[in-house]
Each structure stands twice: as C-alpha cells, then as structure tokens.
C-alpha positions in Angstrom: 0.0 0.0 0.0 1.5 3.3 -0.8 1.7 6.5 1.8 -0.5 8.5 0.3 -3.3 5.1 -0.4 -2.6 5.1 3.5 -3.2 8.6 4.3 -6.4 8.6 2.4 -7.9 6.0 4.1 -6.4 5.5 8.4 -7.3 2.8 10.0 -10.8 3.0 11.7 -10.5 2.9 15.5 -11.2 -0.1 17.7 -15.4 -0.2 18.6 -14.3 0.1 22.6 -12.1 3.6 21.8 -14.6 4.9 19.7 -17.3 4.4 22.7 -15.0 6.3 25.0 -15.2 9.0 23.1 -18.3 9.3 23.4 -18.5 9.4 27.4 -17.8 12.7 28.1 -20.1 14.4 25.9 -22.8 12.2 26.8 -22.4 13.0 30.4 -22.1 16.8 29.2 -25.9 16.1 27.8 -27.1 14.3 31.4 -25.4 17.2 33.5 -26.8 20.5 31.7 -30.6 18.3 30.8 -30.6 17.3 34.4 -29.7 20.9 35.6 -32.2 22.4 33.3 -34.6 20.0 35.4 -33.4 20.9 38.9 -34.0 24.8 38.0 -37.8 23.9 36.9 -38.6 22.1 40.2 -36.1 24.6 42.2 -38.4 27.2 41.0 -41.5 25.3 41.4 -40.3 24.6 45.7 -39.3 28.2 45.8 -42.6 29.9 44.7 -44.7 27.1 46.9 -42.7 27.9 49.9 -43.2 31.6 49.4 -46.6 31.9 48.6 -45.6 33.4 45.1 -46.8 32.8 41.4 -44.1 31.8 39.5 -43.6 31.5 35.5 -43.5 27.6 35.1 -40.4 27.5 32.6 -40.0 24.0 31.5 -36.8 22.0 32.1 -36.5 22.1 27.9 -35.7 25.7 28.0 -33.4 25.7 31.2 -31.5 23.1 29.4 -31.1 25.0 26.0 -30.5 28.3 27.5 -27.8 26.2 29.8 -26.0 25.0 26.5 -26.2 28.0 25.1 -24.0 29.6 27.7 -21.7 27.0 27.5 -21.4 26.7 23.7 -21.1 30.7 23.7 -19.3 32.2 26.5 -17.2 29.3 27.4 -17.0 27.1 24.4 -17.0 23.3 24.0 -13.6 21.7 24.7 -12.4 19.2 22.0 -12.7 16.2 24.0 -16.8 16.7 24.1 -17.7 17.3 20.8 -17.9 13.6 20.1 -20.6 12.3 22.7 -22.8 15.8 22.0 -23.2 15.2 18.7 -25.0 12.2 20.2 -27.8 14.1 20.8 -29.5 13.4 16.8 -29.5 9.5 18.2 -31.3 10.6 21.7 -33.7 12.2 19.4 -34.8 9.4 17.3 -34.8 7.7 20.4 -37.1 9.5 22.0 -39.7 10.0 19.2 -39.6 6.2 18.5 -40.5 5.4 22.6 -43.3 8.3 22.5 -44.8 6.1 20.3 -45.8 4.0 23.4 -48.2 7.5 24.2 -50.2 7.5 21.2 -53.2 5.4 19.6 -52.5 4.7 16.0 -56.3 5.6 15.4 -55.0 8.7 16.4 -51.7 8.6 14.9 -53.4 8.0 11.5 -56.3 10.7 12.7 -53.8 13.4 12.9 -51.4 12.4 10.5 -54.0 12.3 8.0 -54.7 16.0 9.0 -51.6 17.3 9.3 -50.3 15.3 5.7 -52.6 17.6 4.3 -51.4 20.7 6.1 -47.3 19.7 5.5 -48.0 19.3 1.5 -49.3 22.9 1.4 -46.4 24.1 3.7 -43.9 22.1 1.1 -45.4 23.7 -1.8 -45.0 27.2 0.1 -41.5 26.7 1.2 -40.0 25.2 -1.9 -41.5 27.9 -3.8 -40.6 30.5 -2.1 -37.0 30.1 -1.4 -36.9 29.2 -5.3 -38.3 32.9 -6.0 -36.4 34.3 -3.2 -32.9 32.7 -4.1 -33.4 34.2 -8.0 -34.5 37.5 -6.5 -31.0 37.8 -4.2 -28.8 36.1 -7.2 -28.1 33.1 -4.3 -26.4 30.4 -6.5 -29.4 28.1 -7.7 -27.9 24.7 -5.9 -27.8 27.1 -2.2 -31.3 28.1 -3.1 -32.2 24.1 -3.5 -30.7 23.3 -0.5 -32.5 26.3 1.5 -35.9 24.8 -0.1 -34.9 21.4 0.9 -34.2 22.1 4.4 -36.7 24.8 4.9 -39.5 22.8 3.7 -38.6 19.0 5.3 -36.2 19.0 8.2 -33.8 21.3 8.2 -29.7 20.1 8.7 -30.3 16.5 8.0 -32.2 17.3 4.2 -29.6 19.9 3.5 -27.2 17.1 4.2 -29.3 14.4 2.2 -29.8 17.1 -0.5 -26.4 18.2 -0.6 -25.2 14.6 -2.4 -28.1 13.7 -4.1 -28.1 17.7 -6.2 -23.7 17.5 -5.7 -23.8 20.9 -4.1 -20.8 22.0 -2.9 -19.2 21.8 0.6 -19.8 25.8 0.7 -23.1 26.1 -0.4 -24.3 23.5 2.3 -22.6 25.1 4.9 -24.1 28.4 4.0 -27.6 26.7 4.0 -27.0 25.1 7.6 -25.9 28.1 9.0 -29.2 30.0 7.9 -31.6 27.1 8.8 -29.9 26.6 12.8 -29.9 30.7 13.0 -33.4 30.7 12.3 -34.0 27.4 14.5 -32.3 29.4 17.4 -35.1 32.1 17.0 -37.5 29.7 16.8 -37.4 28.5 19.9 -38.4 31.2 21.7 -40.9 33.4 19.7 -42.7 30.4 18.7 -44.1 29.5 22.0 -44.2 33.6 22.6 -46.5 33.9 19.6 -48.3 30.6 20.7 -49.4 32.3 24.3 -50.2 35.5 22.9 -52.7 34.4 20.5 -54.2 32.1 23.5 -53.4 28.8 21.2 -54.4 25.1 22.2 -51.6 22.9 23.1 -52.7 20.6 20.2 -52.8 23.8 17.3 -49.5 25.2 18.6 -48.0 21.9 18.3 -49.4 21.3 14.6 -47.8 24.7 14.3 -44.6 24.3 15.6 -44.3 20.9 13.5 -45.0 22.3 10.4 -43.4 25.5 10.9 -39.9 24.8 12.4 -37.6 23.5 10.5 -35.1 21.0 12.8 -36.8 18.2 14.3 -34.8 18.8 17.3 -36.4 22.4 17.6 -39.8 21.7 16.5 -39.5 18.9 19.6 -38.3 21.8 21.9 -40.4 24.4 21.1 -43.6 22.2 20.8 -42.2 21.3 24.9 -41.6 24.2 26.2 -45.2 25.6 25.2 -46.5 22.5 26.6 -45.9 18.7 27.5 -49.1 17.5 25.3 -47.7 20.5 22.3 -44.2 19.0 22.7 -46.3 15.2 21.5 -48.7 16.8 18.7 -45.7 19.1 17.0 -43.1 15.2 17.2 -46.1 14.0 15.4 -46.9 16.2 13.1 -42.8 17.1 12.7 -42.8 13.3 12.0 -45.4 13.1 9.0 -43.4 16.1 7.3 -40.0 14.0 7.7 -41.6 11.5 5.6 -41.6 13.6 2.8 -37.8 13.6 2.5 -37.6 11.0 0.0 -39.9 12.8 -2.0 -38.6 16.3 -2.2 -34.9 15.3 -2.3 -35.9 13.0 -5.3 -37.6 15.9 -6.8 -34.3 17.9 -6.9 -32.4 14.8 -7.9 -34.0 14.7 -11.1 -34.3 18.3 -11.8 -30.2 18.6 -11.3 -29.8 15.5 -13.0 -32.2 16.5 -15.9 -29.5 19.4 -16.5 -26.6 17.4 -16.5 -25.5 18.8 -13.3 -26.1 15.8 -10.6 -25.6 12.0 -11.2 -28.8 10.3 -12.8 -31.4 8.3 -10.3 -31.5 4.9 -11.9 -33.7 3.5 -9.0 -36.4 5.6 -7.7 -37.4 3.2 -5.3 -34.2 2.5 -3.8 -33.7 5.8 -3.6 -36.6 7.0 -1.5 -35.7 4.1 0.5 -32.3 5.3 1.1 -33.5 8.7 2.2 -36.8 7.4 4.3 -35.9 8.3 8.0 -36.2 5.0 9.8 -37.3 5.9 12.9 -40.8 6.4 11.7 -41.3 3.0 11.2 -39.9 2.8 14.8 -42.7 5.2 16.3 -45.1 3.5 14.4 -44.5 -0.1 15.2 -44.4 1.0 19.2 -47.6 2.9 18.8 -49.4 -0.3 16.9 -48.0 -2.3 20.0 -49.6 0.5 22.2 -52.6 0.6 20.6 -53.4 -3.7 20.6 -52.8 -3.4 24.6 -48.9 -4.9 24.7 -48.2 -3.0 27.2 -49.7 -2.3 30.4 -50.3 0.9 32.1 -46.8 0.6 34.1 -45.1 -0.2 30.9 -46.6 2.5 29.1 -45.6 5.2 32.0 -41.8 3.8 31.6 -41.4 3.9 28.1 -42.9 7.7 28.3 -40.5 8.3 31.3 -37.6 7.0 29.2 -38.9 8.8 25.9 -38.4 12.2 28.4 -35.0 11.3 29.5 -34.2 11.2 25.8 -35.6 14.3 24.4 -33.4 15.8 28.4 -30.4 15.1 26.5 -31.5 16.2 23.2 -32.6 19.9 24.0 -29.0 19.9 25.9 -27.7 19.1 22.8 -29.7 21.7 21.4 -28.6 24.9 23.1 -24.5 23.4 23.0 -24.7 23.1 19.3 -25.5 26.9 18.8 -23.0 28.8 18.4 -23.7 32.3 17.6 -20.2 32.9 16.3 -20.2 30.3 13.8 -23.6 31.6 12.3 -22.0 35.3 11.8 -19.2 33.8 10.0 -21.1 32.5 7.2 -22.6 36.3 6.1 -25.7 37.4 5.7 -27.7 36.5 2.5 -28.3 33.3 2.7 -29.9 34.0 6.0 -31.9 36.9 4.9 -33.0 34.7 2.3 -34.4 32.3 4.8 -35.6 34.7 7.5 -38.2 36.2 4.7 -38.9 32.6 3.7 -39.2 31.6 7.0 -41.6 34.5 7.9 -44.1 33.8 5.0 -44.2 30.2 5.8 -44.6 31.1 9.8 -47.5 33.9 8.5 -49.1 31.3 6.2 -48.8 27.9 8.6 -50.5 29.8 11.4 -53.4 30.9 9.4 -53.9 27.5 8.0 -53.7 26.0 11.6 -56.3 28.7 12.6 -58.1 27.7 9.9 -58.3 23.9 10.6 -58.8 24.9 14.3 -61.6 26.4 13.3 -63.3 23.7 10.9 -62.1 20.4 12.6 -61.5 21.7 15.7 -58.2 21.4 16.6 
C-alpha cells in the first residue's frame, strides 16, 4: 500500500475507543438536561414555599438556555464534541418510545390531518426560497438546498440534498448556517407567539411541527409551550420528515435533468435510502400500544424514558449553537431564509387557525 493510499484511508479505530469518546459528551448532555430540570422544580419549591406565582419555565428551555451559555461564552472543549453530537441518536430515540403514548387511530387521525397541512407548507416553502434565491442572485444549488431544508427538516435534508443535487461543501454550509440561525429564533418566539394568540396545546404543536424546520427544535419548542404540544408538534414534525424522500428525489431529477447531478436509476431505492427510519420505529411501538402490549406501568416507563431522551436532546440543542459560527457564514443566505421563513410562519399559522376552526383542533 503506498503512503498517500494510507493517508487517504487510516485505519478505523477499535469499537471500545470509539465508545469512550463518546462518554464525556454524553455525560455533558445528562449534567446541563438534568440541571435544566433541577432549576424547573427549584423554581417550582421556591414559589410554593413563598406563597408566590411563578412563571412555570420547563426543564427544555433551562436546558437550552444552559448549553447556550456553554457553547457561547465558554465554548465546547475538543474532548466533548464527540458524545454531544450524540444528541441526533437521543432524538430518534425519544420519538420512536413516545410512540408508546399514542393510539394509531389517532396517529393516523392526525397524520391524515396534518399530511394535508405539510404538502401545502412544502409547496409554500419550496417555492418561495426558489423565488427568493433568484430575487438575491443566491447560486441556484444554495437556493435548493435552502428549499430542501426549509421545507422537510432542516440540517439532515440539507445534508441528504447536498449529495443527491452535488452541491458544494460551501453552499451546504451556508444553507446550515441559515436554517440553525433561524431554529435558534424559533425557539423562543414560537411559543411567545403561541401564548399571545391564547393557542391550544394541540394547534400550537401542529404549528410548531410544520413551521420549524429542525426536528430537534420543532420537539423543543412544541415542549416548552406544553408537554401534550411538545407530542402533537413530534407528530406532526414526523409526518413532514416523511416527505424527504420525495422532495430530495424531486431535486435529484431536476439537477440531473440538466446534467449537473448523477442520474437516479432506481427511484425506489432511492426514496428508500433517504426514508428516516425511525418512523417506522414510532409506528411499530404505537401499533404495540394501541393492541394493549403494554400495560399501564409499561406504558408510564417507556414515556419516562422517551423524556430522558428528548433531556439530552434539548442539551444538545442549546450546545450546538453557536452564535459565532452563524455570523461567519454572512448574511444572504440567511436573509433569504428569514423572509422565507416568515411567510411560511405567516401562512402555517393561518392554516392552523383555519383547521382549528373547521375540525377543531
């Protein structure tokens, strides 16, 4: 083998070293999640033993607001990086086990609804970053990945999009920057908005799964408006993540059609390729759920576990943000997705509203 076969591809490292790297980012995770739920309940004992009325701020924001101090002011020493980046894995984790809390009657009942509701928010959000990205002379394959990521899931569609369309290393980065900026924001004027206009826990969390664009934020803002939001926007979240496939395909073929991204010979395998498997997950536990596998105890533990997992994941959250990162990658792309963003928010609340009012949400 010659030196520079063997600098291209080093040896992979033992399984066992590998999971030691891991450790101290993980326990990074259960220290600022399980702090962010010591300040809830320290709050809660304080205002009970004074006689006071407290705001009840959830242990979700606590534990983003925690990592965002970290990440920010302090910064993330090398040796953590590893085990935080963890916290994508606690996520599926904890939408597969919420499963266990859900009927599929209801699963189906409210994905049905909200299928409707993502397919008009895709059409919205592809379209407009198209029209957007032309208007501010973005380069076309950063204005597909902004419609990708925008419209489906944010950081893992740019990153599925990104090969499939053979952007360029830049051009994703650029598009990832923009979509966790606007994630960041997210967080906390969604469930502002949510309480101003006096919104149901099962609207807002229709509304924060269709209108945020990270799963991870979508999960967090959805929780801190409410426990039973933080379920409905997972959900409804989940049923847009479906669509990857679909709208990464789409972009396949249009890049491909012009000779600028390899061809798709195999559709199928394709959308199976980009299908995120931990749907099937969610859905397998919730049809176990719903034909009485579990009994009530059961079903309490795997929704106890499901909350330790999303703990970690909102630590993750707030660590990976970092605000100085974001400025580096300059400001179109990001003004680009702020307008996007803010049509999409304007137009997804007034079709929530809407199905509020006719099916009652």
């Amino acid at each position: 083998m010659s030196q520079g076969t063997a600098l291209a591809a080093p040896p992979s490292k033992p399984l066992i070293n590998r999971l030691l790297e891991l450790i101290p980012g993980i326990l990074l995770l259960f220290v600022i999640g399980f702090a962010g739920k010591l300040t809830e309940q320290g709050i809660k004992d304080f205002g009970k033993a004074q006689n006071l009325t407290l705001p009840n701020i959830e242990y979700v924001l606590w534990a983003i607001i925690y990592g965002l101090i970290i990440t920010n002011i302090i910064g993330i020493p090398k040796i953590f990086k590893p085990g935080v980046e963890t916290y994508e894995y606690f996520l599926k984790v904890g939408i597969v086990l919420l499963g266990a809390r859900f009927i599929l009657g209801d699963v189906l009942k409210l994905g049905g609804m909200s299928l409707l509701l993502v397919v008009l928010e895709l059409a919205v959000a592809i379209i407009l970053m198209i029209v957007l990205g032309r208007l501010f002379k973005l380069s076309p394959k950063l204005a597909s990945l902004l419609a990708i990521g925008s419209s489906i899931c944010g950081v893992s569609a740019i990153i599925a999009g990104k090969g499939a369309i053979e952007a360029d290393d830049n051009e994703a980065a650029f598009a990832i920057a923009a979509i966790l900026a606007l994630g960041a924001f997210g967080l906390f004027a969604y469930p502002a908005v949510g309480r101003a206009f006096n919104m149901s826990d099962q609207a807002f969390g229709v509304w924060a799964g269709l209108a945020v664009d990270n799963t991870a934020e979508a999960s967090a803002a959805g929780a801190i408006y409410s426990d039973a939001a933080g379920k409905i926007a997972v959900l409804t979240k989940t049923t847009r993540n479906a669509m990857i496939g679909f709208v990464v395909l789409g972009f396949a073929l249009y890049w491909a059609s012009r000779g600028q991204a390899k061809e798709v010979k195999n559709k199928g395998a394709f959308l199976w390729q980009k299908f995120p498997k931990f749907i099937l997950g969610f859905l397998f536990i919730s049809l176990l759920a719903t034909v009485g596998v579990f009994n009530s105890g059961q079903l309490a533990s795997l929704g106890n576990l499901s909350r330790w997992a999303f703990l970690f994941t909102f630590a993750g959250v707030g660590l990976r943000t970092d605000f100085r990162e974001l400025r580096k990658q300059g400001l179109r792309p990001f003004i680009v997705g702020a307008l996007a963003e803010l049509i999409v928010t304007i137009v997804t609340f007034g079709m929530v509203l809407g199905a509020s009012a006719v099916f009652g949400l």
